[in-house]
N, C-alpha and C positions, 0 to 999 in steps of 0.2 A: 375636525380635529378630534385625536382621540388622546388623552389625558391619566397617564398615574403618576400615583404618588409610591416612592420608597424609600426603606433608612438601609443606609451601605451597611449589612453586617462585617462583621471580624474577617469571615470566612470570604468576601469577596474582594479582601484588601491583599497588596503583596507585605514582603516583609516590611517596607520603609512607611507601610501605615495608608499606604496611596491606593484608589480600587485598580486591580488587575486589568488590563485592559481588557482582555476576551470576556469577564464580567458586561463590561457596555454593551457590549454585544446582547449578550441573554436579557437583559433590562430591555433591550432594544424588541427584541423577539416577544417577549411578554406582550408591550406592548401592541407589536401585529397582530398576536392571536388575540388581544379583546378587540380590534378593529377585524379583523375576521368572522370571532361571534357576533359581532353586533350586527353581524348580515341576516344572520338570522337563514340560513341557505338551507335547504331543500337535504342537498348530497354534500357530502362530507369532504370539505376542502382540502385537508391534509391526506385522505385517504382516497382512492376513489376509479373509477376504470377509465373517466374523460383525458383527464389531463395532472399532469406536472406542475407545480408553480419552483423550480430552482431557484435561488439566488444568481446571479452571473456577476455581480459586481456589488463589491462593499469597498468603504471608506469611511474612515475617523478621523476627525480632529477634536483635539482635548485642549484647551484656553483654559480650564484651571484646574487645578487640583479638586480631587472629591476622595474625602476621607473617610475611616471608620467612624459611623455612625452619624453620618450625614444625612438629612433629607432631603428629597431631589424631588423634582414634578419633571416627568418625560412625556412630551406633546411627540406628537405624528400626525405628519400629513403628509396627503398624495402629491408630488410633485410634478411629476408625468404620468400622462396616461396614452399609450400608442394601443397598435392595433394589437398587439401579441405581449406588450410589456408595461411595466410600471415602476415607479419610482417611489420610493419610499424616503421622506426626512425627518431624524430625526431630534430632539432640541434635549437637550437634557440641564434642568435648570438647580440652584443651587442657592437660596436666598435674593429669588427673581436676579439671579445674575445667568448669565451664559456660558456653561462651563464643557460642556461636550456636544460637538452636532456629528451623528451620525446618517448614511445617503446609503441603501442598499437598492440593487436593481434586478426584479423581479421576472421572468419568460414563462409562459406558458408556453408546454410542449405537450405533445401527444408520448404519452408512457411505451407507445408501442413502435413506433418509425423515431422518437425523441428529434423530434422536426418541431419546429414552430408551430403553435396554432393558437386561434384566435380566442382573445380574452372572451369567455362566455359573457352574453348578453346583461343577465341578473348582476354580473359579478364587476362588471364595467360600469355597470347604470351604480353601484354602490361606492363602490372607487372614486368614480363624478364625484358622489356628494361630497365627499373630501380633499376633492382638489382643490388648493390652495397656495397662494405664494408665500415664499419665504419671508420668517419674521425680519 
C-alpha cells in the first residue's frame, strides 16, 4: 500500500465549497506516480520506446463530502494484476472515515502497433508486492 497525506486547497473546491471532482482524480495520479517511484526502475516509465501504460477505465464513488481545507490520507492498492493489465484502488479517507473510493484500469501497449503487450517482468514482480484486498 502506498499512502499520502493532503489539505483540500481553495483552488481544488467548486463554488459550493465541496472538492471538484476531476481534483480526485489528480490526488488519485499523485498518488501512482509515488508508487511508481518507489520501483525504483531502470527506464523511464512515463516516457520510453517499450511500451504504453493508458488508462482504459476509471470510476468514482464519493460517500461524503470533502471540503476546503480538509485533510485526507489516500492509500492505493493493486487490485488486479493480469497478464497485460492492472488495477488500481483507490481509498480516500477524511478523519479515518471513507469518503471517496476511486478504481482506474491500466493496459500496456506497444507505442508502435498500440496492441496489447505484456506487463514487463521487473514492473509485475513490483505491482505483486502491492496486491492487496479491498479495505
Amino acid at each position: 500500500m502506498i499512502e499520502i497525506k493532503y489539505k483540500i486547497g481553495f483552488s481544488d473546491c467548486d463554488p459550493a465549497g465541496i472538492i471538484f471532482y476531476s481534483r480526485v482524480f489528480e490526488y488519485c495520479h499523485k498518488v501512482y506516480e509515488e508508487l511508481i517511484s518507489s520501483f525504483n526502475l531502470e527506464e523511464n516509465y512515463w516516457f520510453n520506446q517499450k511500451y504504453l501504460v493508458p488508462i482504459i477505465s476509471s470510476s468514482s464513488k464519493y460517500l461524503k463530502p470533502l471540503k476546503y481545507n480538509d485533510k485526507v490520507t489516500i492509500r492505493l492498492i493493486v487490485k488486479e494484476l493480469k497478464k497485460s493489465s492492472f488495477e488500481l484502488y483507490y481509498s480516500i479517507y477524511k478523519d479515518n472515515n471513507l469518503s471517496v473510493v476511486v478504481n482506474t484500469i491500466h493496459v500496456f501497449i506497444n507505442p508502435k502497433t498500440w496492441e496489447k503487450t505484456e506487463i514487463p517482468v521487473d514492473i509485475k514482480d513490483k505491482l505483486f508486492k502491492h496486491l492487496d484486498k479491498i479495505e
